[in-house]
C-alpha positions as MATLAB code, in Angstrom:
seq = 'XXXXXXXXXXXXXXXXXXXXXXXXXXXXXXXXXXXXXXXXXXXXXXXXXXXXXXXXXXXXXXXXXXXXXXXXXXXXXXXXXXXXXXXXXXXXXXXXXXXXXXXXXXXXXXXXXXXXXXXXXXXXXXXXXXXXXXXXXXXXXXXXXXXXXXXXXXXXXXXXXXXXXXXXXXXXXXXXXXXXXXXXXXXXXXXXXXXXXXXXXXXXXXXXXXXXXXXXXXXXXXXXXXXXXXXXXXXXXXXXXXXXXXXXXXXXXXXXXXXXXXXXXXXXXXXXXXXXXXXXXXXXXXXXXXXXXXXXXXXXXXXXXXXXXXXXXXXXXXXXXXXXXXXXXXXXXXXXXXXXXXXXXXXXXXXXXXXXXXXXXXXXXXXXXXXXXXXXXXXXXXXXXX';
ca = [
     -29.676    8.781   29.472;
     -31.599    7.423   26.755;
     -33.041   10.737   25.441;
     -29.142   11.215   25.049;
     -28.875    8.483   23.061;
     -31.744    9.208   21.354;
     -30.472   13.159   20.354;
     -26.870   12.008   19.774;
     -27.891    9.517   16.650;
     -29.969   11.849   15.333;
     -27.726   14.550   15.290;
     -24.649   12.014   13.119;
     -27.653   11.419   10.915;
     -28.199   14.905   10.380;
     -24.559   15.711    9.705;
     -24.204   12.585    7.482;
     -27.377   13.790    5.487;
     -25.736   17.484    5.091;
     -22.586   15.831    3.726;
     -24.817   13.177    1.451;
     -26.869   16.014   -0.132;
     -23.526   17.646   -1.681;
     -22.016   14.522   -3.784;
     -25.707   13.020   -4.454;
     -25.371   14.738   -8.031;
     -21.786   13.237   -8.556;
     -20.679   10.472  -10.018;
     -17.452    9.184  -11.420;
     -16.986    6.680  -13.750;
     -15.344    3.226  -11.417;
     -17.082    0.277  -10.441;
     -15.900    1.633   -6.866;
     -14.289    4.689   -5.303;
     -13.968    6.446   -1.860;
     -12.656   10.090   -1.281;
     -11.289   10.994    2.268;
     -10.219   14.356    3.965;
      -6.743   13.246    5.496;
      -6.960   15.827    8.305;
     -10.795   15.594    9.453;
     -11.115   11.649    8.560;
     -14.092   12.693    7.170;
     -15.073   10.037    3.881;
     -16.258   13.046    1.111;
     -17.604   10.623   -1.762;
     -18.381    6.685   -1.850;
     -19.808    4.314   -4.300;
     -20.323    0.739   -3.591;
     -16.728    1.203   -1.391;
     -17.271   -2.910    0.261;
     -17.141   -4.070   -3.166;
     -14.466   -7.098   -3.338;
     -11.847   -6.177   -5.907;
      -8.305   -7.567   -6.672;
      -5.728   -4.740   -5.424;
      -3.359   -5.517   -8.315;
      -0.323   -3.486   -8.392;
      -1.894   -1.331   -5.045;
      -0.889   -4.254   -3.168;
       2.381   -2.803   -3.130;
       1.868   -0.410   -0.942;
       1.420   -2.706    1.857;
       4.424   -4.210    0.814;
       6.343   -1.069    0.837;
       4.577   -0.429    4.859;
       5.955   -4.074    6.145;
       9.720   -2.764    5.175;
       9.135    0.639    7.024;
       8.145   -1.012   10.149;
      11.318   -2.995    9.903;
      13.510    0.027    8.799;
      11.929    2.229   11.781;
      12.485   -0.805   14.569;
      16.207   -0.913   13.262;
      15.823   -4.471   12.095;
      16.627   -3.436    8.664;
      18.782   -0.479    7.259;
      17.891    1.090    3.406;
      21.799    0.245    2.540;
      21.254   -3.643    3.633;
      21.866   -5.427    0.170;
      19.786   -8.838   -0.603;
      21.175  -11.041   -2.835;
      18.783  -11.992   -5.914;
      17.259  -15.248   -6.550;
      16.056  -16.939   -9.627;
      12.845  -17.030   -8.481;
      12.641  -13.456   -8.147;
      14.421  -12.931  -11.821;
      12.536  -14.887  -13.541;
       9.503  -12.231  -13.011;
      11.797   -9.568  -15.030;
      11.529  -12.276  -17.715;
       7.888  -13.056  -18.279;
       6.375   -9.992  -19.062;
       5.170   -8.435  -16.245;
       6.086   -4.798  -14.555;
       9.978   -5.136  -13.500;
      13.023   -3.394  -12.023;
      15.141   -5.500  -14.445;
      17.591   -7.318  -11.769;
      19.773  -10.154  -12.039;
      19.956  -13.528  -10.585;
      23.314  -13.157   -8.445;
      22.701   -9.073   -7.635;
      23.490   -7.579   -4.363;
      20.942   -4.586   -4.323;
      20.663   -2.117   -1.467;
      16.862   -2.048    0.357;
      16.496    1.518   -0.845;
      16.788    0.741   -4.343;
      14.117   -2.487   -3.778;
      12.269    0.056   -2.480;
      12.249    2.520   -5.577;
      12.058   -0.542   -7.947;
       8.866   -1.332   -6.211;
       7.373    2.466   -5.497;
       8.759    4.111   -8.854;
       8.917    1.441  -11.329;
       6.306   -0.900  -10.131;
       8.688   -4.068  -10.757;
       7.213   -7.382   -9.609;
      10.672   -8.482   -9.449;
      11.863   -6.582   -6.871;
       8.629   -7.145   -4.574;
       9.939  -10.565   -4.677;
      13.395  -10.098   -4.026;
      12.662   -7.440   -0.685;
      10.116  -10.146    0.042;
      12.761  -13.386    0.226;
      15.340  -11.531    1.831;
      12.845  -10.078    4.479;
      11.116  -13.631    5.287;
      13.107  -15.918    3.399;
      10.009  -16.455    1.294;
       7.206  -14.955   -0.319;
       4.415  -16.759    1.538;
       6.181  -16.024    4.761;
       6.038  -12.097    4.012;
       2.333  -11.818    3.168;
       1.915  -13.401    6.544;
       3.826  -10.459    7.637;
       1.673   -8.282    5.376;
      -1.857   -9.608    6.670;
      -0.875   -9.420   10.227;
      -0.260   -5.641    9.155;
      -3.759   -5.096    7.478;
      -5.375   -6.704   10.546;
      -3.089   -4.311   12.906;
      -4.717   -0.978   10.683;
      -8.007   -2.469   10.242;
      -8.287   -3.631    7.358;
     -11.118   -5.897    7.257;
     -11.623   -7.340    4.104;
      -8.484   -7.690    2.736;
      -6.412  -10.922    2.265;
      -2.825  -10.835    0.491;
      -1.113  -13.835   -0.733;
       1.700  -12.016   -2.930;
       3.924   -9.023   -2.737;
       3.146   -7.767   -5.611;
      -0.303   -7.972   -6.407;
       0.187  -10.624   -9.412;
      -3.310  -12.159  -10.291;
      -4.812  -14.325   -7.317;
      -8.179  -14.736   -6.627;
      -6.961  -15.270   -3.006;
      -5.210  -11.648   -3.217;
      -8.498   -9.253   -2.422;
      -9.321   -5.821   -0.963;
     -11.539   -3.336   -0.955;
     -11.090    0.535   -1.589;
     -12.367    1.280    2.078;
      -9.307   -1.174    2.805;
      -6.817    0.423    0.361;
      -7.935    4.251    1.970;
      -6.908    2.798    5.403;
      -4.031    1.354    4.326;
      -3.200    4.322    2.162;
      -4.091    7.078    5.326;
      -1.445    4.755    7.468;
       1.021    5.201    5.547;
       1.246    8.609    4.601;
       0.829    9.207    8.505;
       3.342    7.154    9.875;
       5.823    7.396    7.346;
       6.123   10.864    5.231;
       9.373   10.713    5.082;
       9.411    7.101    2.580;
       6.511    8.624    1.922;
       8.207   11.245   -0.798;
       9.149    8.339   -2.815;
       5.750    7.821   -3.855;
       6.266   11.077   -5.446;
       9.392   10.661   -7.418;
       8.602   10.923  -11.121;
      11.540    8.429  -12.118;
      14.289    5.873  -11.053;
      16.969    5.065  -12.559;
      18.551    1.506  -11.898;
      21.992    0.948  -12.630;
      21.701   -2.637  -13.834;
      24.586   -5.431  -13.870;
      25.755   -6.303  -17.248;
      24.027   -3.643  -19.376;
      23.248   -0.157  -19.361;
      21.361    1.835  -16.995;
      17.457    1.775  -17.422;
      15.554    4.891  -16.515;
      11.852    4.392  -15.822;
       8.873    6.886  -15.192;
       6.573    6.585  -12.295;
       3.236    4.951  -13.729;
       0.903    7.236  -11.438;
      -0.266    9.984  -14.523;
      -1.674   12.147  -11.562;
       1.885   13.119  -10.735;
       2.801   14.915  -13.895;
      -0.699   16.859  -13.947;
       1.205   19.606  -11.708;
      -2.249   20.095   -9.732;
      -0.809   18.774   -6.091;
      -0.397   14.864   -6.215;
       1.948   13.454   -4.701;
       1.077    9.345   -4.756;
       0.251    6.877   -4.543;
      -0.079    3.952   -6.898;
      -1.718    2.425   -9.851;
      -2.844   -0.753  -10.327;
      -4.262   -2.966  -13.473;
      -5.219   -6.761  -13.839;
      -7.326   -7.694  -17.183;
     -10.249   -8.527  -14.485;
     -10.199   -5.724  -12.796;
      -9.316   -3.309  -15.153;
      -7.288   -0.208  -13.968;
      -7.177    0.724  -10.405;
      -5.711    4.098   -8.432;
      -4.683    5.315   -5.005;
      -4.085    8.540   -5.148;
      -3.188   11.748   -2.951;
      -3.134   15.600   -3.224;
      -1.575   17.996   -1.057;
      -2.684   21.718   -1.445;
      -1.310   24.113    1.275;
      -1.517   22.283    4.584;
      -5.166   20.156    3.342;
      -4.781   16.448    2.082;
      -7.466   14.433    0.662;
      -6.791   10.599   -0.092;
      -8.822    9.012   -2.584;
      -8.828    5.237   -4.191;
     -10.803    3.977   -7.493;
     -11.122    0.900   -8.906;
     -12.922   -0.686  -12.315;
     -11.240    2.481  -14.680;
     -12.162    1.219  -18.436;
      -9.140    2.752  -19.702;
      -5.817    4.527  -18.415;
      -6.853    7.547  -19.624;
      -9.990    7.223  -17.723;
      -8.511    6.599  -14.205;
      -6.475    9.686  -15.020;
      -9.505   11.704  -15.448;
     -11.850   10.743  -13.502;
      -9.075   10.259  -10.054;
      -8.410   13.886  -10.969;
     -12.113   14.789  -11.427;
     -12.913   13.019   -7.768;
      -9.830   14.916   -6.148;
     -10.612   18.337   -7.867;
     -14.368   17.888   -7.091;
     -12.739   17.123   -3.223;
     -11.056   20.396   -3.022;
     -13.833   22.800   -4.610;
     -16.539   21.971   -3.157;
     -15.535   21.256    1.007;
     -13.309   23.321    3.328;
     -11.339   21.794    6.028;
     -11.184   23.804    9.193;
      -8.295   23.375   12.108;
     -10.479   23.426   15.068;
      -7.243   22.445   17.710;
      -4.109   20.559   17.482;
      -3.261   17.551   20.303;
      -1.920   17.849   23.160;
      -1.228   21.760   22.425;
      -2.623   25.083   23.984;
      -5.788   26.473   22.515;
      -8.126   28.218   25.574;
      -7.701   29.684   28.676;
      -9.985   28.999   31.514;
     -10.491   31.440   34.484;
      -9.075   30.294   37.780;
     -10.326   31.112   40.940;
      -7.848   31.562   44.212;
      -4.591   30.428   42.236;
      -1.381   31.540   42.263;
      -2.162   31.775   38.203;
      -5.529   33.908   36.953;
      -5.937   31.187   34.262;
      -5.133   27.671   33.343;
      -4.702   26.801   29.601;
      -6.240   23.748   28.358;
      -5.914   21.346   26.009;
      -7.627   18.447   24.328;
      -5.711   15.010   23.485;
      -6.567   14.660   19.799;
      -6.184   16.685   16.667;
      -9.601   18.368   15.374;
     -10.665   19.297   11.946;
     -14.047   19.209   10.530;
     -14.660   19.356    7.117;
     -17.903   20.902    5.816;
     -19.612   22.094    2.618;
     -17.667   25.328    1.020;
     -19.518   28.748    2.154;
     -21.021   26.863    5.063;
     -18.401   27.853    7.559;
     -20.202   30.082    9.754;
     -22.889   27.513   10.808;
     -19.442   25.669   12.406;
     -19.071   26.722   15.807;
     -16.833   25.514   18.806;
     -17.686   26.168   22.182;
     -16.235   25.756   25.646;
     -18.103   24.878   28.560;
     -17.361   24.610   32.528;
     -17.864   25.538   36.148;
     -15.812   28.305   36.640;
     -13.571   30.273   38.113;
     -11.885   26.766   38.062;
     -11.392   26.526   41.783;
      -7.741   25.895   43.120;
      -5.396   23.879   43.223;
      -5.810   22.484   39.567;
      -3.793   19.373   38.862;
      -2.035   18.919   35.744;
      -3.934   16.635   33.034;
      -7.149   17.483   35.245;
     -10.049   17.060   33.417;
     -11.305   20.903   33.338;
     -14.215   21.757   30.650;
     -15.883   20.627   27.317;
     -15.554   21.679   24.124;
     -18.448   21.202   22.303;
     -18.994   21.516   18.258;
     -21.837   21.959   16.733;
     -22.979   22.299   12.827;
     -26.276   24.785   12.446;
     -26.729   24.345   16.212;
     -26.143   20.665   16.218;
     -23.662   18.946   17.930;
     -21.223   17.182   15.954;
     -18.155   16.346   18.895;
     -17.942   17.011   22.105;
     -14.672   16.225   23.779;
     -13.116   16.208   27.387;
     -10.473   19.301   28.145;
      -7.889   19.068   30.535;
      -5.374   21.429   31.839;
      -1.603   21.924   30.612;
      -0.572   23.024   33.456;
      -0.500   22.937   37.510;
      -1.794   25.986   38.869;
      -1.356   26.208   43.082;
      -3.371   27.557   45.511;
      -2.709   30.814   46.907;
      -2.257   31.504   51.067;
      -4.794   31.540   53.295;
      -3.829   35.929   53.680;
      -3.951   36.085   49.786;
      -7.538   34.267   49.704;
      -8.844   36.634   52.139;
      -8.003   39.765   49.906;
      -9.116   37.882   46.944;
     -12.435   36.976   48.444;
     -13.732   40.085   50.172;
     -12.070   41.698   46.603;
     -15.054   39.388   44.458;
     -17.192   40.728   47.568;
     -17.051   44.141   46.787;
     -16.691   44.808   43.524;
     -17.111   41.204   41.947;
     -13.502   40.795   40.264;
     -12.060   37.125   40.509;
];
């Protein structure tokens, strides 16, 4: 058991060390970054990702989560309206990143919702935040109970909108967990992270049309989120997200000198994501991918299954040292319960194992009769067919 033990780090340190040896000549140019396959989990690029930084405007998306959760339990509905307080319009008034609302408005959740996502308005964070918990304070309780639930570790919010706190702290580790969740559990709200504009049809003036702030979405190269960020001491910050074919990678930088640098060098971190790995489907949860030999069932086979999705993500042109096999006792003797634990699947990377996972069967397959055993038996006898 210890030799196990023994093999088993050695082996994650040898796949680590394959993965290391591709981005050791990269760099971009952010205080801190992280770049994460969606599908494998796998974390592609890091630099200095524990670093404590202030999330700024990325804050939102946390804010944007807490509603979903309440939208998906049914405690809230996106055509709810929440009537605007002072307190809330007085951030459309001082400068800062705003939706434009007035004290007195009765504005749907949905539209909150784009005023935050789209137009990045402080004043609407505020306003979904009130009529949520009946104060601000009272909904980044909500939101840290949240970060703890997803595991974010190092990450304390005091505000729902990311407005300068030195209490109000992350890290981009934090901000790709936070970022993954989201995208996971909710792709449908998701697609407003995408929408390039929003138009709000104000009270008492005309309607104002704003862009989406995230430059990565009019690049026409995939992206499809998430959101910026920028506070003087942080300088300009970025969760971002590209989609190419069915592949996803998820990537957050922060410390950007300039806008026109977190442009580039998000898009030069993503780009660099998508030339240089593949991402291979190995088998999907819960779902039929091998058929296992049987013996004396009233079924030849039994399919099997594992209970989690599998993708590995490895160096591009490196795909043939990836191999996936399965191992067990068979012919499976009958009766096989369904859910039975049944084989192994075992992955390994230039013959070393990177997973190894439990399969089980999809399916009950019966016994046969005692009459039907007999034939079957002196059958293998004689001329060794199961």
């Amino acid at each position: 058991m210890k030799i196990f033990k023994k093999i088993t780090i050695y082996i994650l340190l040898f796949y680590l060390f394959t993965i290391t040896k591709v981005f050791a000549a990269f760099d971009i140019k952010a205080r801190t970054a992280i770049l994460q396959d969606y599908l494998s989990g796998e974390i592609l690029f890091e630099k200095d990702i524990t670093r404590s930084i202030y999330p700024a405007s990325m804050t939102k998306i946390m804010t944007s989560i807490v509603v979903f959760d309440l939208l998906k339990a049914g405690d809230l509905s996106l055509d709810d309206k929440i009537m605007i307080s002072e307190n809330a319009w007085r951030l459309s008034q001082s400068g800062y990143s705003s939706m434009f609302i007035m004290v007195g408005d009765e504005v749907t959740v949905e539209n909150l919702l784009k005023g935050i996502i789209v137009a990045s308005g402080n004043d609407a964070c505020v306003a979904l935040a009130e009529g949520v918990a009946g104060t601000e304070e009272e909904f980044a309780m909500l939101m840290n109970t949240k970060a703890a639930e997803i595991g974010m570790e190092n990450t304390n919010f005091t505000n729902s909108s990311g407005i300068n706190d030195p209490d109000n702290y992350s890290t981009v580790e934090d901000i790709l967990k936070m970022s993954n969740y989201l995208i996971k559990n909710y792709p449908n709200y998701y697609n407003y992270f995408k929408e390039k504009e929003f138009t709000w049809d104000r009270t008492g003036g005309e309607p104002i049309t704003q862009g989406n702030r995230n430059p990565l979405l009019y690049k026409n190269f995939g992206a499809d989120g998430i959101k910026t960020g920028y506070l003087a001491v942080e300088k300009y910050s970025l969760a971002s997200s590209i989609k190419r074919g069915k592949r996803r990678l998820i990537a957050v930088g922060s410390g950007f000198e300039t806008k026109n640098s977190r442009s580039k060098q998000s898009s030069k971190l993503l780009t660099w994501g998508l030339t240089n790995f593949d991402t291979i489907k190995i088998a999907e949860k819960n779902k039929n991918f091998v058929e296992l030999d049987v013996w004396l069932g009233k079924k030849k086979t039994v399919k099997g299954y594992i209970k989690k999705d599998l993708y590995k993500t490895i160096p591009k042109a490196r795909k043939k040292y990836l191999k996936a096999v399965v191992i067990y006792q068979g012919p499976i003797l009958a009766p096989v319960q369904k859910d039975q634990k049944v084989a192994k699947l075992k992955l390994s990377y230039k013959d070393e194992i990177l997973d190894e996972l439990d399969i089980f069967a999809i399916e009950e397959v019966k016994k046969v009769n005692i009459f039907s055993g007999l034939i079957k038996s002196i059958n293998y006898l004689i001329w060794g067919d199961v």
